[in-house]
N, C-alpha and C positions, 0 to 999 in steps of 0.2 A: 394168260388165259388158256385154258387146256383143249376149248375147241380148235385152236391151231394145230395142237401135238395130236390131234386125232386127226385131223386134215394130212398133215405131214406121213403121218401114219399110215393112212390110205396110200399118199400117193408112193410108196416108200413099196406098201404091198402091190400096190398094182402096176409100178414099173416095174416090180420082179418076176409079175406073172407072164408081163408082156416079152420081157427077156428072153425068160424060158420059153416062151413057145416062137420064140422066133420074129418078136415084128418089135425088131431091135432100133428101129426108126421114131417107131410109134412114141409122141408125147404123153405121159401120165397126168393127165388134167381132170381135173375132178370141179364139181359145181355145187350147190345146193341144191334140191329136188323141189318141182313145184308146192308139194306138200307132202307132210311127215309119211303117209302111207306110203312112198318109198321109198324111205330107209331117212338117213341122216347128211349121206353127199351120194352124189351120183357123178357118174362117166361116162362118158357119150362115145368114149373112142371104137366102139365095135364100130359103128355105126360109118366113122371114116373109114375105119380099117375096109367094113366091107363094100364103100366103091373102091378099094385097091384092090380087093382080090378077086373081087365078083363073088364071093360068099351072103351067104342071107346075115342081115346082123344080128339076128334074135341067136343062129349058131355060135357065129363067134361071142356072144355075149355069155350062151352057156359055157363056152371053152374058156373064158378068160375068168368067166365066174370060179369055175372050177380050182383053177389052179392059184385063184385069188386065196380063195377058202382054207387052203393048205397051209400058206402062207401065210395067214391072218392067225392063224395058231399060234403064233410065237408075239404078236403084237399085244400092247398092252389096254388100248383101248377099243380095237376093230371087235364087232360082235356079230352078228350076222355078214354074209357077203350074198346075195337076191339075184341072178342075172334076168331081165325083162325080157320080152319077146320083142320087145319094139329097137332093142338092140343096146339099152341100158347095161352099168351094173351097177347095183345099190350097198350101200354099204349103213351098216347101223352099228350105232354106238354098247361099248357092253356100258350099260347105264350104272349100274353099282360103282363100279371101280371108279368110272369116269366120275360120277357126281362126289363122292369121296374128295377125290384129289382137286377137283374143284374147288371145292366148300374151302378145305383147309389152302390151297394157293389166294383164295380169295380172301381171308381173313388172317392168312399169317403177318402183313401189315397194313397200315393205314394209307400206303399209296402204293394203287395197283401199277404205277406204271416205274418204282423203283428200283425194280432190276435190270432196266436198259444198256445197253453200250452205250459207250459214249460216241456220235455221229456226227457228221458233216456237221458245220457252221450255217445255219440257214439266217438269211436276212429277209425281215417280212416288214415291208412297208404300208404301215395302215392309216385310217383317218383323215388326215392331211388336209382340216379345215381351214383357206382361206383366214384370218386373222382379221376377221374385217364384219363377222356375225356370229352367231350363237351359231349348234347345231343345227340343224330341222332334220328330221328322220329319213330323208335320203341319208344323210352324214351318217346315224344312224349304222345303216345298213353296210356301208364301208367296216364300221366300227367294230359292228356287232363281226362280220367274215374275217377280217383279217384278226382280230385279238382273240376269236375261237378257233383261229390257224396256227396262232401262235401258240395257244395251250397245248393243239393235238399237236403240234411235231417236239414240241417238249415232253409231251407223251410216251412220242415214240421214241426218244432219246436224241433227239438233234438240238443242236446248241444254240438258242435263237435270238437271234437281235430283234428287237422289236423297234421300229423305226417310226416315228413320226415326224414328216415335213411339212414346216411352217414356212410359208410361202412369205414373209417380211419383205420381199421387194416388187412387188406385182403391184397393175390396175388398180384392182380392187381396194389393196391397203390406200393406195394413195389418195382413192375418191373420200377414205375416212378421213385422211390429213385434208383433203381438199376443203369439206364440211366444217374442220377444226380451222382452220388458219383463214380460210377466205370467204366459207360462208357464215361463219360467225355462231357457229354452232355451241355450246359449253363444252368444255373438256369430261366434265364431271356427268353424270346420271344422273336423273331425276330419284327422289327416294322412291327407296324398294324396287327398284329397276334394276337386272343384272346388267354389268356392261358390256358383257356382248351385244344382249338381246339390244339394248340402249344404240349402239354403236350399227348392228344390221339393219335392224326394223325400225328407228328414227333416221339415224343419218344418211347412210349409206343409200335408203331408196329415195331421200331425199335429193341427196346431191345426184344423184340419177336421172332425174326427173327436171333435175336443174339444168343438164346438158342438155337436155331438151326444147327446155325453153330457150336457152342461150349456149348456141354448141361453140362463143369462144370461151368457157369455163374449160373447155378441154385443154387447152393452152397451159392451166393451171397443172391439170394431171399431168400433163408432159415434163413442167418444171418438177413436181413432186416428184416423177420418177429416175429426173438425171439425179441431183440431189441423192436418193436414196442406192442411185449405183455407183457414186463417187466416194458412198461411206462417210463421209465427213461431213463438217456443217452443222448450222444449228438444226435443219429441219430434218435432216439425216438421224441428226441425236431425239430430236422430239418424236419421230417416226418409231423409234426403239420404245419409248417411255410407251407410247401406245399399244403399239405390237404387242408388250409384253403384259399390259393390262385385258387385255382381251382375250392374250391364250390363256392367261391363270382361272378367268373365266369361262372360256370354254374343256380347261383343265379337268374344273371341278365335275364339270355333267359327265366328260370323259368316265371320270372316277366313280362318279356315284352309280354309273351302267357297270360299271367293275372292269372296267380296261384299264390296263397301265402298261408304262412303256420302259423301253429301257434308253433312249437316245434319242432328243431332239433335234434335228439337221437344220439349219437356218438356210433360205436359199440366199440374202445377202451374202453371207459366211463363201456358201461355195463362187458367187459371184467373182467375188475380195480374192480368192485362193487362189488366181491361174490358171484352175485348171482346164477352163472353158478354155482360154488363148492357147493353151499348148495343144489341147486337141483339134481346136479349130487350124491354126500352125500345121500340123498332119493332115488333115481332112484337104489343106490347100495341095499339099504337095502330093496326095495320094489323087489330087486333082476330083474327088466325091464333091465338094462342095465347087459351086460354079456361079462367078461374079455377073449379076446381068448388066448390059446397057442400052436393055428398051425394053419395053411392052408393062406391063402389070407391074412386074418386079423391079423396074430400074432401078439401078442404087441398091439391090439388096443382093445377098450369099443365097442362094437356094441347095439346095438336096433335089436333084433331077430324079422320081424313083421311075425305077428302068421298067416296072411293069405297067404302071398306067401312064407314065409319062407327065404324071403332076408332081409341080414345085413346090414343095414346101417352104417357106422363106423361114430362114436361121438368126441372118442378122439384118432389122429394117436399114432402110435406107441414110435415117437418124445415126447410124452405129447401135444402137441398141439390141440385144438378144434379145429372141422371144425364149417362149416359155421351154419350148425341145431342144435349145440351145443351154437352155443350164439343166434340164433334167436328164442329157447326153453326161456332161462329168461328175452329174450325180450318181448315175447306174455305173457309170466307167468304177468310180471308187467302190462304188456294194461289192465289185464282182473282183474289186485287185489289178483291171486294167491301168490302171492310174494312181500313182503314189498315195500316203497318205496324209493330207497336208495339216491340218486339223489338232487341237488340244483338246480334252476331254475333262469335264471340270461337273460338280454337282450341281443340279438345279433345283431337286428339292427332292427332300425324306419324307416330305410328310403323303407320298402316294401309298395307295393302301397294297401295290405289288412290289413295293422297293426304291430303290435310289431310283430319281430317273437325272440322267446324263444328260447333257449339250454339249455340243461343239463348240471350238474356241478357234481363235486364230493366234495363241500364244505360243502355240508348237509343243505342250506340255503334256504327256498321253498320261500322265499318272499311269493305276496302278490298271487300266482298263482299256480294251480296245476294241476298235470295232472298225467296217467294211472289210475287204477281200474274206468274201463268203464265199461258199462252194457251191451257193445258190443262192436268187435276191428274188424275191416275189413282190409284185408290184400290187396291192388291192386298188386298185383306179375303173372308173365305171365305164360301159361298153362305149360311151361316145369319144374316150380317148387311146380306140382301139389301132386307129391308125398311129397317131403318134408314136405309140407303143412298139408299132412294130418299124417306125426308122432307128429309134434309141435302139433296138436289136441289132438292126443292121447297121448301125453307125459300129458297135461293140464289135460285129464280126469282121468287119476292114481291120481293124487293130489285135483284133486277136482271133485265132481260127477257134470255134466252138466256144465263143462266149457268149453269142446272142442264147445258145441251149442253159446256160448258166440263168438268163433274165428270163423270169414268166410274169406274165400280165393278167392275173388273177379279175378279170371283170367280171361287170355285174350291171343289172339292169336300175332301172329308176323304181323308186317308189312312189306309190298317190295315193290317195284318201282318197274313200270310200264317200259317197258323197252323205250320206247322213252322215258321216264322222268328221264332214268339214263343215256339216252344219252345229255337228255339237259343238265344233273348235271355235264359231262363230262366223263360217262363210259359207256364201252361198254360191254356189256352181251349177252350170246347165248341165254337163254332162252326168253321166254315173260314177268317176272318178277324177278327180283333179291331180298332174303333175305339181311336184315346189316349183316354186318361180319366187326368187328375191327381189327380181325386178318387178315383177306383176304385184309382190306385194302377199302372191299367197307361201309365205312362210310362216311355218308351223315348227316352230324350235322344240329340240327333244325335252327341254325339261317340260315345258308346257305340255304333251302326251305323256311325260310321266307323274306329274302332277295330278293330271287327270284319271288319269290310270289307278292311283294312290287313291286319291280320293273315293273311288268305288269300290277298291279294294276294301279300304278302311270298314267302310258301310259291312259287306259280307263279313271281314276277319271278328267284328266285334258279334255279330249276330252269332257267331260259333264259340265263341269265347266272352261272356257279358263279366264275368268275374275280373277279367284281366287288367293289368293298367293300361294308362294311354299309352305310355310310353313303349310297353310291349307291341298294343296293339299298332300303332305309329310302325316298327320294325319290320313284324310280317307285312303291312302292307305297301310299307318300300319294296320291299322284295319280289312280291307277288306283281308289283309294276315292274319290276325288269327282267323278271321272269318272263311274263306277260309279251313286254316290249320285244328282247332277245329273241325268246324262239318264234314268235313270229316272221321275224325279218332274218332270220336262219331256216326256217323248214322247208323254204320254197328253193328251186333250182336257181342258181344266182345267178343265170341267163336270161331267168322270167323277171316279168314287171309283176310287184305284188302291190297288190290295192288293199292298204292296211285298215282294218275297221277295229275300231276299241271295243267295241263289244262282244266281236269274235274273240279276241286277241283273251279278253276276260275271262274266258267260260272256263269252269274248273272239272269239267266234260270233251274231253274229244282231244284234239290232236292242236291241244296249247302247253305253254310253259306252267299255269300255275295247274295242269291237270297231275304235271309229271312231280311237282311241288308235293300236291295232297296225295299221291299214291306213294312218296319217299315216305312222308309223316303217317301213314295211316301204316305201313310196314315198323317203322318205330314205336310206333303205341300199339300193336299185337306182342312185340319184346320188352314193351315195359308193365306190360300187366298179365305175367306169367309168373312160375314157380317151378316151370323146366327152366332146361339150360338147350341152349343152337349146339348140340352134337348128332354127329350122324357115322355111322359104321357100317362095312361092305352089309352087314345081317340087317338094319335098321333101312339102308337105300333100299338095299332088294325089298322093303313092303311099300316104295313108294311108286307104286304102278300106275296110277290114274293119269291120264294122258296129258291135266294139267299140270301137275307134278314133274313128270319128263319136259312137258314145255319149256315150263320155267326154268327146271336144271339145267338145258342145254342153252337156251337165248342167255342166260347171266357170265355165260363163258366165250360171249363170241363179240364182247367190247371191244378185242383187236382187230378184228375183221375190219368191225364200221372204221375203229380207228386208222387202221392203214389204207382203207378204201378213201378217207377225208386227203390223208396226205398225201395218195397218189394223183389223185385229181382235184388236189386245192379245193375242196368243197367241205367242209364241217357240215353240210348238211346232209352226210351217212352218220355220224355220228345223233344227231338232233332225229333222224328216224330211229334210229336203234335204241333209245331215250325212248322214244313213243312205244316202241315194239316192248320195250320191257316192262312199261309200267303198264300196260296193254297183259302182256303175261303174267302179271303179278297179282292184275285185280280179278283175271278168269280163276287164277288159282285161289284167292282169298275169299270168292262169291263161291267154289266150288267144295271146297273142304275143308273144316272144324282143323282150328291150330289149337286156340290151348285147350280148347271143350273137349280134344280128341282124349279117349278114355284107355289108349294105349301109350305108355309114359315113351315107349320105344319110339313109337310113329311120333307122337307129337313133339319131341325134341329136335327128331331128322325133318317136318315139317319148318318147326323152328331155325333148325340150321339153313335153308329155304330160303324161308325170309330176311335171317341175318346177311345171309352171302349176297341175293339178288338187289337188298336195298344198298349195299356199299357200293357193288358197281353202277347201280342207277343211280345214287350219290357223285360218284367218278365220272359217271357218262353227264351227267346234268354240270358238273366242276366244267368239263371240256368244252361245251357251249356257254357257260356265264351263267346255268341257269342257278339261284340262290337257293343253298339250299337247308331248310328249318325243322327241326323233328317235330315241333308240333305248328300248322297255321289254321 
């Protein structure tokens, strides 16, 4: 994107100017300007310079302007150079050449991002439902951040493992065996029932509710859970047959949001591997973990942490690990701490992003492999923000600088809006309700995308009455995961969003199916013309209207948002920059005559406009998941 080589540019000219005149210290940092009237980047460094020197900065901003300007004569996109009185200097784009080179980098292939290096190994762990219910749009939201993490650092040329861990020997699986084996539950579904949904929303809150009544059914969970740490056995083997019918179903909703992965991780699997005893093995002798024999802990391994002085317990008193005891040799392997113990085998083609892999305990790596990354990014939500950070610190006892290697991508909870938990069918006191599986308020993602479809369906046919069902069925899948996606992407992944269907629907304002209808309505001005998307230094220079510059300059600054996503784990710079372009595309398209324009020159270089700024908002909508259709 060529607003970087004019970034570069700048700064390239303005550390020269700074050279020359002597403030050979001085940082070349350049910004964006609050708005276009001052130029295209600015630079505030007069302004430090002058508490170094005690000079006014509006002087040294003329001096630095000055000798910017000379220098800026030899660069290929610097066009003006402005010095501010308030101690700025502004720097503006020469618009012709720059939109030129643009247009043609933007259209010479069909993927903006394939001229990358090839970069670091990044491992990004997303997802990671329990095996024991359906989604619900907390999961969601995991879903939706880590799989549009995954795209932008593929983006940006890094080589990314995409990780999904299926927690097969936990609590939770077992309360589902507990249901099957002891409370006399069917194995099977009632018809038309997914068996997730079957499995969370019948069983699961059932036998829950069962401990309650009779807390010695816990007794049962305990036997299910040695059983499934011993790997063996019959209930061990039937734990598996289940496991595996529940992720293929929550598989499917995976897919149908358009996530896919490249490597399922089993936590049985790492259980089985050793590698938890050999690091625990170090941990004794590096004396971090400490056996108690009284108080709360008796009988158990703790992690003493030295800053607040609380125990986290590793291994109960039973012998059994808790959950930061196997997610310890889980990070240890992403990052290359710990061998590779693992076979890698296929689990199924039929994902709509590719083969997706499992782990094996055969020791067979075929032709493919995966942990020791150069980074492991964890999407997990802000309540297992502690945890997160002993797994760091367990990794930097064994290796110096490999906690900086683990980053813990969190994120807040999501609720329903409470008319939107009255559409779903509950009722709530407050103004928004959190998920609770145990409560019972679980609201599974297919179920909001369902709904979502269904009102889509309603609009897409009112725009299209000709079309078939089957068409019409498509868009309105799409415009649900659009819908769903950038909702649960727009927001700061620190904030709690309170998801409302209604909002989420509007094909107005700052949603997914907004940035949908502004891709297709840029598509049907290029398919009902008789120019051609060319433009030339003679044909930009008539494109003066300040819409026209808007638009050229925001369709070239898709790498900005995009490395701003990857620097600070957030996809949601990219999902704004989405809104900002289809945002600039519709001021330009309400603003000035494309093919009605009665000058064949201007309206082919308007033309070129539109073809350039719809592929990257194509590109930029691909990096968040949003779907995207030339006509809905």
């Amino acid at each position: 994107m060529k607003f970087l080589e004019f970034q570069a540019e700048v700064e390239e000219v303005l550390a020269g100017a700074l050279h020359e005149l002597g403030y050979k210290k001085a940082v070349a940092d350049v910004d964006l300007p609050p708005n276009d009237s001052y130029g295209d980047l600015a630079s505030a460094v007069p302004i430090r310079l002058a508490k170094e020197t005690g000079k006014k900065p509006g002087d040294i901003a003329v001096e630095i302007g000055s000798k910017a300007m000379e220098l800026a004569k030899k660069s290929k996109y610097v066009g003006a150079v402005v010095p501010h009185k308030g101690g700025y200097v502004n720097f503006s784009l020469s618009y012709p050449r720059f939109l030129v080179d643009s247009v043609a980098s933007i259209t010479a292939s069909n993927d903006l991002g394939a001229v990358r290096e090839r970069g670091e190994v990044v491992a990004i762990e997303h997802t990671n439902v329990n095996p024991n219910k359906a989604l619900h749009i907390g999961h969601v939201r995991n879903l939706v951040l880590g799989d549009s993490l995954v795209r932008v650092m593929r983006y940006l040329g890094q080589q990314v493992q995409a990780l999904n861990y299926v927690d097969d020997s936990g609590a939770q699986v077992a309360d589902i065996v507990v249901g099957f084996r002891f409370l006399g539950f069917p194995d099977e579904a009632p018809p038309g029932v997914k068996y997730d949904v079957y499995c969370g929303d019948q069983v699961y809150t059932k036998v829950t509710k069962a401990y309650e009544q009779d807390p010695t059914l816990k007794a049962k969970q305990s036997l299910v859970l040695r059983e499934i740490e011993k790997g063996e056995g019959e209930i061990s083997e039937y734990t598996r047959k289940i496991v595996r019918r529940i992720l293929a179903a929550q598989l499917s909703t995976c897919w149908r949001l358009g996530a896919s992965y490249d490597l399922l991780n089993w936590e049985s699997q790492i259980v089985h591997s050793g590698m938890w005893e050999k690091i625990f093995e170090s941990l004794k002798k590096m004396k971090y973990v400490k056996f108690q024999t009284e108080g709360d802990n008796k009988g158990c391994w703790v992690i003493p942490d030295p800053d607040t002085g609380e125990e986290k317990v590793v291994v109960r008193s039973d012998g059994t690990a808790v959950y930061v005891a196997k997610d310890i040799p889980y990070a240890a392997w992403k990052v290359g701490v710990i061998g590779d113990p693992f076979g890698y085998e296929e689990y199924s083609k039929d994902q709509p992003g590719g083969v997706l892999y499992s782990t094996t305990m055969d020791g067979k790596k075929g032709k493919v492999r995966f942990g020791g990354a150069d980074l492991a990014v964890s999407v997990i939500d802000t309540r297992q923000s502690y945890l997160q950070r002993i797994v760091a610190k367990v990794l930097e006892e064994f290796r110096e600088g490999a906690s900086r290697k683990y980053l813990h991508r969190s994120y807040e909870v999501v609720s329903l809006s409470k008319k939107t938990a009255s559409q779903l069918g509950f009722e709530i006191e407050g103004e928004f309700a959190h998920m609770s599986g145990r409560k019972g308020l679980y609201v599974n993602a297919d179920t909001v995308l369902d709904k979502l479809k269904e009102r889509a369906k309603v609009e897409t046919k009112k725009r299209n009455l000709s079309e078939a069902e089957g068409w019409v069925s498509d868009v309105a899948e799409a415009v649900a995961v659009a819908a769903l996606r950038y909702e649960l992407l727009k927001q700061d992944p620190d904030k709690m969003i309170v998801f409302d269907l209604d909002d989420a629907l509007k094909f107005q304002g700052d949603t997914g199916p907004y940035l949908m209808y502004t891709y297709a309505r840029a598509r049907r001005i290029l398919g009902k013309t008789e120019g051609k998307p060319r433009v030339d230094a003679g044909s930009a220079a008539k494109l003066t209207k300040p819409q026209e510059r808007a638009l050229g300059k925001k369709m070239s600054m898709l790498d900005i948002s995009a490395n701003d996503a990857g620097e600070f784990l957030s996809p949601k710079e990219v999902a704004r920059y989405a809104h900002e372009l289809a945002v600039a595309f519709n001021d330009f398209y309400e603003s000035v005559p494309v093919n009605q324009e009665p000058d064949p020159e201007l309206r082919d270089a308007r033309l070129a406009l539109v073809d350039a700024s719809s592929r990257v908002l194509a590109e930029a909508m691909r990096l968040i998941g949003v779907p995207v259709r030339d006509r809905i």
